[in-house]
N, C-alpha and C positions, 0 to 999 in steps of 0.2 A: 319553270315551275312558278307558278302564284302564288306568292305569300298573301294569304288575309282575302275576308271577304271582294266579290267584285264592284261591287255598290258603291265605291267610296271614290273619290278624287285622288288621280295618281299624287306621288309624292311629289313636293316642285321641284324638290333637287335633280330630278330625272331631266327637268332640263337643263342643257351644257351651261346657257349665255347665267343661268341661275346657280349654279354650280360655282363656276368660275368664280362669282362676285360676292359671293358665299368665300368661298378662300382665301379671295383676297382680302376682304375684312377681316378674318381670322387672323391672318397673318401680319397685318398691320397696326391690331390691337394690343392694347395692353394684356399680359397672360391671366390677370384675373378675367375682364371682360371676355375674351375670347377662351378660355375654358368654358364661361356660365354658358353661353351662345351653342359652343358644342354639346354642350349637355344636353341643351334644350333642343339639337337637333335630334341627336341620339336616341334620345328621351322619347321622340315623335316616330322612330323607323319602325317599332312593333305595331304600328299602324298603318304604315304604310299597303297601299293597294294599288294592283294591276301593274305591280314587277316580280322580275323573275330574280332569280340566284345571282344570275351574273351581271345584271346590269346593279342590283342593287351590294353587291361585293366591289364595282369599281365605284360607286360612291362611296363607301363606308372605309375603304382602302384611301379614298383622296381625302376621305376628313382622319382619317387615323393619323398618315405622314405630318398634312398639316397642322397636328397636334402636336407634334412631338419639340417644337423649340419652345413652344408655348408651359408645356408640362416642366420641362428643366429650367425656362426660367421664374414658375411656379415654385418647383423645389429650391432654387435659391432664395428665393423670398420668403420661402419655409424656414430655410437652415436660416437665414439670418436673424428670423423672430420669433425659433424654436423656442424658447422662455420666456415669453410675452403672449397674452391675450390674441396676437394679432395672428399668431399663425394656428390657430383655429379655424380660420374663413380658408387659408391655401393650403391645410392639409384637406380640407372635404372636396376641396373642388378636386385635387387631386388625386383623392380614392375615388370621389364618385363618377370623376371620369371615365376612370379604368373600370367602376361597374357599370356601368350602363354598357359602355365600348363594348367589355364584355356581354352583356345581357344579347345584345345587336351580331355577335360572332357565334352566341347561341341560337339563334334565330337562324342563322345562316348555313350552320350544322344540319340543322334539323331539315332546313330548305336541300342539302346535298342527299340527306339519304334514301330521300323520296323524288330526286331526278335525277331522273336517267340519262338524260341529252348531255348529260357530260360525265367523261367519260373517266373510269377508276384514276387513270395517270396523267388527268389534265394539271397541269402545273396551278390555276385557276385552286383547287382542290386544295394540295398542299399547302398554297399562299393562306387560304382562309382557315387553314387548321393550326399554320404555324404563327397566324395573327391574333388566333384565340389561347395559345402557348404564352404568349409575347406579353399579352395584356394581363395575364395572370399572375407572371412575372409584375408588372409596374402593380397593380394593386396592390401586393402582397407589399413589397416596398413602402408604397404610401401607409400600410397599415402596421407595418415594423416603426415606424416611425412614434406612431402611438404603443407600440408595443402589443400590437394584436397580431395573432396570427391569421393567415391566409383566409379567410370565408370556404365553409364546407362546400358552398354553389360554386365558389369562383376553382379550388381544389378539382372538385370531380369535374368540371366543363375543360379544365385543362387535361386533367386522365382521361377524359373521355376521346378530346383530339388526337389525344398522342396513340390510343388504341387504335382510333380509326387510319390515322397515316401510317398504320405499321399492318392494315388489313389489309388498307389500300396499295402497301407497297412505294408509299409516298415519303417514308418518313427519312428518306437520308439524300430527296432530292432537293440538291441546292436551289434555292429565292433568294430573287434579286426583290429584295423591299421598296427601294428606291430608285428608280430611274437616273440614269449620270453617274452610277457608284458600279465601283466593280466588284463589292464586297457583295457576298451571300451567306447563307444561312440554312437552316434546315430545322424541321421541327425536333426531331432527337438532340437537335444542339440546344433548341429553346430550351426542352424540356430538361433535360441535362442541368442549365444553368439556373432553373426553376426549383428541381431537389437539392441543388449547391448550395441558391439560397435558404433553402427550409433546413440544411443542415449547418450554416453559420454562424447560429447562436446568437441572434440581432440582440435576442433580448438584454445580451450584456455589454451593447454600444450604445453610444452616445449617438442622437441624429447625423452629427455630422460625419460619425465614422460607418453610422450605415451606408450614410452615400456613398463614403468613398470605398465599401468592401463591394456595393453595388457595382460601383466602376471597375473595381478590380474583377469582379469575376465575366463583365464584358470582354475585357482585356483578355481575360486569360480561357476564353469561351470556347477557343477550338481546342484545349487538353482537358473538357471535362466530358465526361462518355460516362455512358448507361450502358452496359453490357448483360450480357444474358444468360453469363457462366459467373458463375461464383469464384474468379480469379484472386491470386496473393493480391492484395491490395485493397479489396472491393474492400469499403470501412461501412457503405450504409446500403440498405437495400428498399425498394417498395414495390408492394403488391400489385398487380394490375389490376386483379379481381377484386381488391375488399378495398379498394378507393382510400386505404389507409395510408396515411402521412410515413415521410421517411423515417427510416430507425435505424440505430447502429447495431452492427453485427458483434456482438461476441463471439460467436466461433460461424465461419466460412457453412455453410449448408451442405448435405449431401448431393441433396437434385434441388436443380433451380425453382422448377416448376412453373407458375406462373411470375416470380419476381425477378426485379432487374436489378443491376447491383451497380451504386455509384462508388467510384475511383478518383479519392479527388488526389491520391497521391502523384498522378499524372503532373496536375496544377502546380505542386508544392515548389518543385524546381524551378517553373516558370518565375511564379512569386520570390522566391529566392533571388533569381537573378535583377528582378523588378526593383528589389530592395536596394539596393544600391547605387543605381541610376535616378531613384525619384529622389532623394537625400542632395544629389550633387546641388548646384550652381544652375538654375534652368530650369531645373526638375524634369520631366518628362512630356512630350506634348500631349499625352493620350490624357492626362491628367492637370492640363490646367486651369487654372483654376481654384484648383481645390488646394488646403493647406498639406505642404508636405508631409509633415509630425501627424495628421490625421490617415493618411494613406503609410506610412512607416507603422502606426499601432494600428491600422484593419491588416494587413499585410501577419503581421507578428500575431494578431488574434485567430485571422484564419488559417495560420501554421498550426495552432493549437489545437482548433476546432477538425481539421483535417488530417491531424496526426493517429500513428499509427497507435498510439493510446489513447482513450476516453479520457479529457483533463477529467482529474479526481479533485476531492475535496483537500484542501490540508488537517482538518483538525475536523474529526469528529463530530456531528451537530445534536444535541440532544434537545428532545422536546419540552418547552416552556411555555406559561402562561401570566396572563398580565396587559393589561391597557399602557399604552403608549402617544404620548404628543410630540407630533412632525415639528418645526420649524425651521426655514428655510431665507437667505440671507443673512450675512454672515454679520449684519451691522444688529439684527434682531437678536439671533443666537447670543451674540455679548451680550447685550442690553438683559436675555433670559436670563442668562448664567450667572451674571452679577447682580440678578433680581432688582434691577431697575425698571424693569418694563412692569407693566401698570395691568398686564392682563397676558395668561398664557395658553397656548393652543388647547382645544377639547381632544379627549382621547380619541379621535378617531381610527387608531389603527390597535390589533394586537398583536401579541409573541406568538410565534408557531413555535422554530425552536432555536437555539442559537452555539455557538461554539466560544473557541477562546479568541477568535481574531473577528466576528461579528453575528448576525442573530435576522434573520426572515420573519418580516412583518403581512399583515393580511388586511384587507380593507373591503367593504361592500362597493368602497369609491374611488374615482380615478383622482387624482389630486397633481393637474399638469405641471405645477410647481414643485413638489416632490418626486413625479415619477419621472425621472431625466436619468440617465444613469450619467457616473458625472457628478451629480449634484450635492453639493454640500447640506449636512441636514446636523440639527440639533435633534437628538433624543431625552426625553424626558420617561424614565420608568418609574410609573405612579408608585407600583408598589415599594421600589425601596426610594423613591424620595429621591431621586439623584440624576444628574447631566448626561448624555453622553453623547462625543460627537465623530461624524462617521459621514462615511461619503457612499452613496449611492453606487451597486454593484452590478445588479438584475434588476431586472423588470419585467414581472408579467400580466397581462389583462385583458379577460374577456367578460362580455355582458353576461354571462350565467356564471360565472366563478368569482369576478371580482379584480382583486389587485393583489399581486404577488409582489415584495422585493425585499432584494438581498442587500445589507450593510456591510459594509466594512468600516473595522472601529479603529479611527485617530488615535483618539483617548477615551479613555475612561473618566477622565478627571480634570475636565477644562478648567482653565483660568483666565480672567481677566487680563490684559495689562497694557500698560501703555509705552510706547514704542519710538525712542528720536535717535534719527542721525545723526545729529549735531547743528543740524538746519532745517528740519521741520520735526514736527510729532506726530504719531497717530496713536491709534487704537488697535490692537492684536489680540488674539487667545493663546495660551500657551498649551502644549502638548505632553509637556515634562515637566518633572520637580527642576527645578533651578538650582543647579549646583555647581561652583567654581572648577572646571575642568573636565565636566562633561558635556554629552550631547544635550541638545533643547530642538525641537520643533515650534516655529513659531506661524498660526496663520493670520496672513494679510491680506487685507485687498492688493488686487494685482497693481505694481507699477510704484508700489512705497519703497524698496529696496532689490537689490540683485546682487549677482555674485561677488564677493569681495567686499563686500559693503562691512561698515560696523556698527552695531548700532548698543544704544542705552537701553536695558528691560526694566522696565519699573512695576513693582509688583506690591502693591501698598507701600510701607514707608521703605522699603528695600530698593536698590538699584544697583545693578549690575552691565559688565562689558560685555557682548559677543561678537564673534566674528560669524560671518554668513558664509559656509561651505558650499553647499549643495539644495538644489529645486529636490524635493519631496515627491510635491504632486501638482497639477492646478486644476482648476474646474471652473465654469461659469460665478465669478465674482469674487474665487478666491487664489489663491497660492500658498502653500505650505513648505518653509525654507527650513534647514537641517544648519541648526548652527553649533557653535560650542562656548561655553560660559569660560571668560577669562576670569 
C-alpha cells in the first residue's frame, strides 16, 4: 500500500547505507540529542511518499529499538532533576517521543486495514499492533510522571490495536521485538500491562517510585491477563466498545459481554516473593540501578492498589472552603512560621474538603514545586490565620480540570527551634508540645542527626534533652525523627 500522495520524494530512510548512519548517530549520542533527532525523524514519517506498510514498519521498528536505551537514560536524568527546572526539557522529550512514535504506529494501522497483500496472520501484523500497545504504555508513564493521565488519542489507538489483534486472531501470538533475545511478548501481555498501569494509582507516587512500579510490573508481565469471564479475582474491568478507562468492580457481572476483566491477584504472589530478594545484599539484577527502599514501597503500594479491597479513606472528608498559601523548602517554611521572611506566598490554591489527618487542595495551575508527592509543604489557612505543615499525598492534573492534591498533616501547630549535638547546631521545626517524657517529632534537613543520636531542643529561652528513636518519614530535603524529651 502507498501511504500519502505520489508527487513527493521518497523518504531517505528507505535507503539502507542512510539508515544505517541514522542509527548509528542515534546510538552514539547523548539521550537528549538523539531523542530531539528522533522526534524530528518521526515528526517527518506522515509525509512520507512512495512506501508501502512493510517497508516503512521495518523503518519505524529500527528507530523504535534504537530508542529504547536512549529513552531510560533520558528517565534517569529525569528522576535525578525531578525537583529542579531541569527536567522539564527530559520529561517532554520523553512524552513526545512516545507521541509522535505513536502518531507513526497510527499511520501504520490505518496502512494494514486497507492492504491486503498481507495477510490476517502475518506476524508483521501483530509486531505493529503490539508496538502501538507498547508505546502507549511508555507515554502514559512519561505523563504519570507529571501526573497526567494517559491522552484520550493515545488510550483509544492502543483499544483500538488490541481489538484489531483479537479480530485478526494475532493477539496471543508471541514477538520477538529484538533480534539476539529470546524473550517475546504478545499484544494481550502489552495490553494487560497497559490497564495494570492505569489501575496503580501513579497519582499517589513519587517520580521515582513510578519508575520503579513501572519495572515492577515488566517483571511481573507474564502473571497479568485480561480474561473474558468475570472470574473470582477479576478486581477491574474495561469496555471494548466505549473506549472507556479501567474501573474497579464492586460486584463480579452477570454476562461479560463486551468487557475484559483484569486479575492482578495473579501478580500479588509474584510481588510478594520479589519483596524479599530486592531488600537482601545485591538486590536483584532485574532491578539495578534503582534504589531498593523505592522498589520495597512501589511493591507494598501496588499490594494495596491490587487488593482484593478498594483501599478506603481512614477518616471521613467533609467539604470546606477557604484560600490557601503553598510553600515549599523546608529552610523557607521556618523562616514563614517564625515570621521572619519579609514576604509570603499569594493564595493560589483552595479547600475542597478535608478530614482529621488532612484536607485536598484545587488549583487552575500546575505548581512543579509543590506537585511531587513526597514533597514537604507549609500551609497557610488565610481564613483562620494559622501554619500547617503536611507532606504531599495525591496528585492529580489535567489541562481542562486543573490540579488536584491530597495532604497529609504533620502538624497542626509548628514551631521553630534550634537544634545541637553537642558539636554543631542547626535549625528544625517541631511537631509536638515539648514535654519532659514524651514523644516529639522533630524535622531536619537530611544528614544533621540519626539513630541514637542526642541532641539539645531549644525553643526560646527553654532547652531541653532528647534522645533520637525512630525515622518518621523523609522526602526531598527533609527528614522527620520521632524522639522523646528527657
Amino acid at each position: 500500500m502507498v501511504l500519502g500522495e505520489k508527487d513527493r520524494e521518497p523518504h531517505p530512510l528507505l535507503d539502507e547505507q542512510v539508515l544505517r548512519r541514522v542509527l548509528t548517530d542515534i546510538s552514539t549520542s547523548a539521550a537528549p540529542a538523539a531523542l530531539g533527532e528522533l522526534i524530528r525523524l518521526l515528526a517527518s514519517m506522515p509525509d512520507v511518499r512512495d512506501m508501502d506498510v512493510r517497508n516503512t514498519a521495518r523503518q519505524v521498528f529500527a528507530l523504535d529499538e534504537a530508542a529504547q536505551a536512549q529513552v531510560r537514560q533520558a528517565a534517569g536524568l529525569y528522576l535525578s532533576n525531578a525537583y529542579s527546572a531541569r527536567s522539564v526539557r527530559y520529561k517532554a522529550l520523553g512524552q513526545d517521543f512516545h507521541a509522535f512514535l505513536g502518531q507513526v504506529y497510527d499511520l501504520l494501522m490505518s496502512g494494514l486495514i486497507g492492504d491486503f497483500t498481507i495477510p490476517r496472520d502475518d506476524p508483521l501484523r501483530a509486531e505493529i499492533l503490539l508496538r502501538t500497545v507498547r508505546t502507549a504504555a511508555g507515554e502514559f508513564k512519561w505523563a504519570a510522571f507529571d501526573y497526567q493521565s494517559l491522552s484520550p488519542e493515545a488510550w483509544r489507538r492502543a483499544m483500538s490495536a488490541y481489538r484489531l489483534a483479537l479480530s485478526a486472531g494475532v493477539a496471543d501470538l508471541p514477538v520477538r521485538l529484538r533480534e539476539g533475545r529470546e524473550s517475546r511478548t504478545t499484544v494481550s501481555r502489552e495490553f494487560a500491562r497497559l490497564v495494570a498501569m492505569q489501575c496503580a494509582g501513579f497519582e499517589q507516587l513519587s517520580p521515582e517510585r513510578i519508575e520503579a512500579a513501572d519495572k515492577l510490573m515488566r517483571f511481573v508481565q507474564h502473571a497479568l491477563r485480561l480474561t473474558g469471564e468475570p472470574l473470582e479475582g477479576s478486581q477491574f474491568s474495561v469496555d471494548l466498545d466505549g473506549f472507556e478507562r479501567p474501573r474497579r468492580l464492586l460486584n463480579l457481572p452477570e454476562a461479560a459481554g463486551t468487557l475484559r476483566f483484569f486479575r492482578p491477584g495473579d501478580a500479588v504472589p509474584v510481588l510478594g516473593d520479589l519483596a524479599g530478594s530486592v531488600l537482601l545484599p545485591g538486590g536483584h539484577a532485574a532491578f539495578a540501578g534503582t534504589n531498593p527502599v523505592e522498589i520495597g514501597a512501589a511493591i507494598a503500594h501496588l499490594n494495596r492498589q491490587w487488593g482484593a479491597r478498594a483501599p478506603m479513606r481512614q477518616y471521613r472528608r467533609h467539604p470546606m472552603r477557604g484560600e490557601v498559601s503553598l510553600s515549599t523548602g523546608l529552610g523557607l517554611i521556618r523562616s514563614l512560621i517564625s515570621g521572619e521572611a519579609q514576604f509570603r506566598p499569594a493564595p493560589a490554591w483552595h479547600l475542597v474538603d478535608a478530614s482529621r489527618d488532612g484536607f485536598c487542595l484545587a488549583s487552575r495551575l500546575f505548581d512543579g514545586e509543590v506537585c511531587r508527592v513526597g514533597t514537604l509543604v507549609g500551609a497557610y489557612l488565610g481564613e483562620w490565620g494559622t501554619w500547617t505543615l503536611a507532606v504531599v499525598r495525591r496528585v492529580q492534573h489535567s489541562e481542562r480540570q486543573g490540579t488536584s492534591i491530597g495532604l497529609q498533616i504533620l502538624t497542626s501547630g509548628p514551631r521553630p527551634a534550634a537544634l545541637d549535638d553537642g558539636s554543631r547546631s542547626w535549625l528544625g521545626v517541631l511537631c509536638d508540645p515539648v514535654v519532659r517524657g514524651r514523644a516529639l517529632r522533630i524535622v531536619c534537613e537530611p544528614g544533621f542527626t540519626g539513630l541514637g543520636g542526642r541532641l539539645f531542643v531549644k525553643q526560646g529561652p527553654r532547652t531541653v534533652k532528647a534522645d533520637v528513636e525512630h525515622l518518621v518519614a523523609r522526602g526531598p530535603g527533609f527528614e522527620v525523627w520521632g524522639c522523646k524529651v528527657r
